[in-house]
C-alpha angles and dihedrals in degrees: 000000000000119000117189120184120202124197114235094178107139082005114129104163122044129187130191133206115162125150117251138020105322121199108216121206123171114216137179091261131121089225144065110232131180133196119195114200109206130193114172112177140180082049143072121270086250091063086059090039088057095049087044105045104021104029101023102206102172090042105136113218119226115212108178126178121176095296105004135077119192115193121198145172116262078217117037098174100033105198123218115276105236110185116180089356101302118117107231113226103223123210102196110171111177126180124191124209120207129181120262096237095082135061141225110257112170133340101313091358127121126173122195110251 
């Protein structure tokens, strides 16, 4: 399991664009924190240890201006692992927890209350 924590602090407006399905939850935190869940199978932990640490594949990418925070995914199309021929089927679950003091506003946009 991977947790990021991003500062909001002066952000107003936030936008997500993550690959794959996101689960959002608001919370009565301060930050916006995110947990990826990943299963890779038909391959060795250090297969999945490669894609986490050296490739980072489920990095989320932080773009900040004044007021607004933009988070991203490091790898927006995300191809099959194959390891020894054998395609790997991947399980990735990520949930996203922002604070309750904003508000969805459009499809991947939150703006602060």
């Amino acid at each position: 399991m991977i947790h990021q924590a991003f500062d909001l602090n002066g952000i107003d407006h936030l936008s997500v664009d993550l690959a794959g399905a996101v689960e959002i939850e608001f919370w009565a935190g301060d930050n916006a924190l995110s947990e990826t869940k990943i299963q890779l199978y038909d391959a060795p932990g250090h297969v999945l240890k490669f894609f986490i640490e050296e490739k980072k594949r489920y990095e989320i990418l932080e773009a900040r201006n004044e007021t607004s925070l933009r988070l991203s995914s490091n790898d927006p199309v995300r191809d099959p692992i194959r390891y020894r021929e054998t395609t790997c089927f991947e399980s990735v679950k990520l949930r996203l927890f922002i604070p309750d003091s904003f508000e969805k506003t459009g499809e991947g946009e939150y703006q602060r209350r």
